[in-house]
C-alpha positions as CSV (number, residue, x, y, z in Angstrom):
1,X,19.6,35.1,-8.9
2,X,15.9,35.4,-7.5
3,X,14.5,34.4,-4.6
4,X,12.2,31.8,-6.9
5,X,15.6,30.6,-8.6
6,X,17.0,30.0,-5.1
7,X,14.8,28.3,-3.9
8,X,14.2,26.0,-6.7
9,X,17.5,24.9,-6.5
10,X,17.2,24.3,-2.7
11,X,14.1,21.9,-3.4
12,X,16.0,20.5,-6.6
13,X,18.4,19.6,-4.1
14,X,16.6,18.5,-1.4
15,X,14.9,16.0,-4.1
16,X,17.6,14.6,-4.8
17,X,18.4,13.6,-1.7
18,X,15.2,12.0,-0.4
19,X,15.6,9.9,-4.0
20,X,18.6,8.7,-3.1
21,X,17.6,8.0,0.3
22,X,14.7,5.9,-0.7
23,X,12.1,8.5,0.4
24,X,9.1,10.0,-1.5
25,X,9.3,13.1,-4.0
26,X,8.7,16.3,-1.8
27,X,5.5,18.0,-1.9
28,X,6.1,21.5,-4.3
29,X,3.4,23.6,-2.4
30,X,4.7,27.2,-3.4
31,X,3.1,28.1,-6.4
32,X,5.5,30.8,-6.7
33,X,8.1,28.5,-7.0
34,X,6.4,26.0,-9.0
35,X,5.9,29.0,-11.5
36,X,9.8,29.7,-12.0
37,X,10.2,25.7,-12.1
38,X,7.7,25.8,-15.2
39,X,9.5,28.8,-16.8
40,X,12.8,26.2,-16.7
41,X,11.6,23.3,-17.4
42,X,12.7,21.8,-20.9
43,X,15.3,24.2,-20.6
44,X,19.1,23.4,-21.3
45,X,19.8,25.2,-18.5
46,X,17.0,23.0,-16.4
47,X,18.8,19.8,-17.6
48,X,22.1,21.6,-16.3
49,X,20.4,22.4,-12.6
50,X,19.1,19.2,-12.4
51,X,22.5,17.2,-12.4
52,X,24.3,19.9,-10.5
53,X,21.3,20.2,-7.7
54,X,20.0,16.4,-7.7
55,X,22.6,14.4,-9.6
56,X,20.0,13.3,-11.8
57,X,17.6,14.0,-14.0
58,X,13.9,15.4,-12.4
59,X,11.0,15.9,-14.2
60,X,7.9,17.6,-13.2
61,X,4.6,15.9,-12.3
62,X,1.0,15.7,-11.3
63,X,0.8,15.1,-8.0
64,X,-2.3,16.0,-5.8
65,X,-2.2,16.1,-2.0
66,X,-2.7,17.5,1.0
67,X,-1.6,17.3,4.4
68,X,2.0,17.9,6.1
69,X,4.8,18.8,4.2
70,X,7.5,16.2,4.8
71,X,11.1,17.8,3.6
72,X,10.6,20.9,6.2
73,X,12.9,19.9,8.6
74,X,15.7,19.1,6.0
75,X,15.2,22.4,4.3
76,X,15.7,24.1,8.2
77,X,18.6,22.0,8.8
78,X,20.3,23.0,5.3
79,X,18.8,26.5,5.5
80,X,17.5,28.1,8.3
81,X,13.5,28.8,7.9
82,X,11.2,28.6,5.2
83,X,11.3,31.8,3.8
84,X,8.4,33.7,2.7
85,X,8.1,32.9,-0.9
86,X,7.3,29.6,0.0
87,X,4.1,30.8,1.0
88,X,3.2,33.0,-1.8
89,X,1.0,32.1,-4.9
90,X,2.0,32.7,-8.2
91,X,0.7,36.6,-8.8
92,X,3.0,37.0,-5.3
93,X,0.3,37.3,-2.9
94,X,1.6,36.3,0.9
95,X,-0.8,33.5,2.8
96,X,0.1,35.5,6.2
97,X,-1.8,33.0,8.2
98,X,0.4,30.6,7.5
99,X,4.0,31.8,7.6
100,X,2.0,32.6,11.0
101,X,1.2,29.0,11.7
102,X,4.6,27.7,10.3
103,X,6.6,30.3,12.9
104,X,3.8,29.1,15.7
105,X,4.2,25.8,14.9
106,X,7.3,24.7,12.9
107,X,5.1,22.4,10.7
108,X,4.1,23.5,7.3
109,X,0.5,22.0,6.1
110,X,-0.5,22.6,2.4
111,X,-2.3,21.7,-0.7
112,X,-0.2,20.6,-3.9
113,X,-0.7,19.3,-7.0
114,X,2.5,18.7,-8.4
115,X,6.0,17.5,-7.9
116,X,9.2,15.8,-8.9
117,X,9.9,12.0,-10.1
118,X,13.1,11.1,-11.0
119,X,14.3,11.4,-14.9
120,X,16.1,8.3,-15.6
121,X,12.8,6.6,-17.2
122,X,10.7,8.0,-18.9
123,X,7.4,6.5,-20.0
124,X,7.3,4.9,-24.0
125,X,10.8,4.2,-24.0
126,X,12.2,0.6,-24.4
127,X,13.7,0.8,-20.5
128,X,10.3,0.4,-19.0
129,X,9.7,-2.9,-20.9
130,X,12.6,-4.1,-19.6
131,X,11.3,-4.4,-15.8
């Protein structure tokens, strides 16, 4: 499994667990990530990880931000640091400065503009009418 795959699942799961928390989708700031999260989406396998990582359904949105990324200290408790790919863009170039700031600092702070909503309803079927 690679590295992107891993860590997918590692986010897949950590979304899952701020949904059923109650919390907000986490921020999907690795492009190189977000790249092997394209290449499964629609996927049967992708419906697969989904239930087995977040016990639901998660689809992939638009979603511009910036600022602190809010699932880091879950990911650290789960899996020891951020690793590297985390902080790569999708031709696999490594932002040095900051892995640098995020081992100074222990706070990631990123741009993104996408991330996961929950699957259960999706817009234009007869569920949402049902509000």
């Amino acid at each position: 499994m690679s590295t992107a795959t891993t860590e997918l699942r590692r986010f897949l799961t950590i979304t899952g667990q701020r949904f059923k928390n109650g919390q907000s989708a986490p921020e999907m700031f690795s492009p190189a990530v977000d790249k092997e999260w394209h290449e499964q989406l629609g996927t049967p396998a992708y419906a697969a990880l989904c239930q087995e990582t977040a016990g639901q359904p998660i689809r992939h949105v638009a979603n511009n931000g910036h600022g602190p990324i809010a699932w880091v200290t879950a990911y650290e408790e789960a899996h020891g640091p951020l690793p590297e790919i985390w902080f790569t863009d999708a031709h696999g170039n490594v932002d040095q400065a900051a892995i640098a700031r995020y081992q100074k600092t222990g706070t990631v702070v990123a741009e993104w503009d996408c991330g996961p909503a929950g699957g259960d309803i999706v817009p234009d079927q007869p569920e949402t009418a049902r509000r």
